[in-house]
C-alpha positions in Angstrom: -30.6 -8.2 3.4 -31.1 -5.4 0.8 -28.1 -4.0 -1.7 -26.4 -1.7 -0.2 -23.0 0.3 0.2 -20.2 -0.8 3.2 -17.4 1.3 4.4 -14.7 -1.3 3.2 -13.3 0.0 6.8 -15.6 -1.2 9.0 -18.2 -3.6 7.5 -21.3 -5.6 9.0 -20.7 -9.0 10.6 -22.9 -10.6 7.3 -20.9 -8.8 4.9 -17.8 -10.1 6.5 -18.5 -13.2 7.3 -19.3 -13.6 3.6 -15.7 -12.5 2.7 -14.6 -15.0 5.3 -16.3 -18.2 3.4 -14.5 -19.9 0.8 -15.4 -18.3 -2.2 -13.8 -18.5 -5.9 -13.6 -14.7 -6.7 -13.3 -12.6 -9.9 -10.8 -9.5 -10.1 -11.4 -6.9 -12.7 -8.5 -4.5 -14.0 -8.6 -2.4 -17.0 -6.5 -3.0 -20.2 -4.5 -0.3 -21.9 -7.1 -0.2 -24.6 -9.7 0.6 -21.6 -11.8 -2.5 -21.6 -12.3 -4.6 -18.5 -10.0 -7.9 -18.0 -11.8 -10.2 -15.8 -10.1 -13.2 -14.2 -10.9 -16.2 -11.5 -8.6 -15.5 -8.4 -8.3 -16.6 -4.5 -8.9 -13.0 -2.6 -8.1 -11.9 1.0 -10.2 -9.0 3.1 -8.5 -7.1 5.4 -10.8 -4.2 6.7 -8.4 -3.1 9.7 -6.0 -2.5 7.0 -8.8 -1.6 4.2 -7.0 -4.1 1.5 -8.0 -6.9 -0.2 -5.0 -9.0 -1.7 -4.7 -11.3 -4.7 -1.6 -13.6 -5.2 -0.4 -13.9 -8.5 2.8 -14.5 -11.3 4.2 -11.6 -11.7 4.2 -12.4 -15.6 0.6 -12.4 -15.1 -1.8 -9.7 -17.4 -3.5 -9.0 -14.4 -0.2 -8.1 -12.7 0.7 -6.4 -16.4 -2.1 -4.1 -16.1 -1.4 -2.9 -12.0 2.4 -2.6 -12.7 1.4 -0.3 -15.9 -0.7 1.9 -14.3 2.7 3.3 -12.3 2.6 4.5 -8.6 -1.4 6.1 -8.6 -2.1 2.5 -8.6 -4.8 0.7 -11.3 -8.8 0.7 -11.1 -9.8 -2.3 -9.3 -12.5 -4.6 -8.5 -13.0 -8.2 -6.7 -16.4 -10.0 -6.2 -17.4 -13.0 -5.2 -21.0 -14.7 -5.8 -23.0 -17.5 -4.0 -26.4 -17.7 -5.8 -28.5 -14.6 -4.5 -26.0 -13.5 -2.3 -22.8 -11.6 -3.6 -20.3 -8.7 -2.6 -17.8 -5.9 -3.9 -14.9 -4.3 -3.3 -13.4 -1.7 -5.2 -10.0 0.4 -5.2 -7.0 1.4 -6.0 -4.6 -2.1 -7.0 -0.9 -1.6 -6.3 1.7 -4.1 -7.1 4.6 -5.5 -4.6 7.3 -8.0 -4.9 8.2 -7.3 -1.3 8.8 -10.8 0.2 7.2 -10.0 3.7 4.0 -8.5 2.0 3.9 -12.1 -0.3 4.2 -14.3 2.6 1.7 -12.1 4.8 -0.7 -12.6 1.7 0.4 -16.1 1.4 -0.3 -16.8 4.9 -3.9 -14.6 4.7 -4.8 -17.0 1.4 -4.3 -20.4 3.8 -6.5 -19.3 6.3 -9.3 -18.7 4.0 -8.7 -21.4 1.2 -7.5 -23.8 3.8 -4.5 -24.6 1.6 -0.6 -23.2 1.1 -0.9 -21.7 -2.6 1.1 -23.9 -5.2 5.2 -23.0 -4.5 6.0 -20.0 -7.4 9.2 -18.0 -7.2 7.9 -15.0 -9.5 5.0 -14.5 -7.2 3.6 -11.2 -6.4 0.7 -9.5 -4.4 -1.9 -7.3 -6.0 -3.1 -5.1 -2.9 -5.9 -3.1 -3.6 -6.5 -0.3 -1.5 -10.3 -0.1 -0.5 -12.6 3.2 -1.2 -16.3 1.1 -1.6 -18.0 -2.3 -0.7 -20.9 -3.1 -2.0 -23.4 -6.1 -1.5 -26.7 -8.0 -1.7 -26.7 -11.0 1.2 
């Protein structure tokens, strides 16, 4: 398969079944000085919903940089790599504390990790609202 653009919305069965192997991702958000902070993170796909979700502390710098952004939401980007094959999604990250979102994302991070995430009472959900995809399988 050729590089090429998805409709985070409604993706191919390869391109989704990609995000549904367990993969160590990276998220990218930007600093306040305007260069790119790139961290290792467990990430979640949801097309139906057009989200991709990444738990985290909320003392966090990643969650630092969404939370500064304010309501518009933060620049965003996860990927994930497997040799030759990788993929992309890019939006708009928002920031919740809401405890039914953190347990939904909780519960979304088992089922792909095949773990619970480590107990952490400050945790909060980075949701990124999807605009592109993009991927070479």
């Amino acid at each position: 398969m050729a590089k090429h653009s998805v409709d985070p919305g409604s993706p191919d069965d390869a391109y989704l079944g990609f995000w549904r192997e367990r993969h160590l991702c990276t998220l990218t958000t930007v600093r306040p000085d305007g260069s790119p902070h790139v961290v290792p993170v467990g990430v979640t796909y949801d097309p139906e919903a057009r989200l991709a979700r990444v738990i985290c502390d909320g003392g966090s710098a990643k969650a630092a940089h969404v939370r500064a952004a304010g309501p518009d939401g933060a620049r965003a980007a996860v990927c994930q790599v497997d040799g030759r094959r990788w993929a992309t999604l890019e939006g708009r990250a928002r920031l919740s504390a809401d405890p039914e979102r953190i347990r939904d994302a909780e519960r979304r991070y088992a089922e792909r990790y095949g773990h619970a995430p480590r107990p952490n009472p400050t945790r909060v959900v980075i949701e990124i609202s999807l605009e592109r995809g993009l991927g070479r399988g």
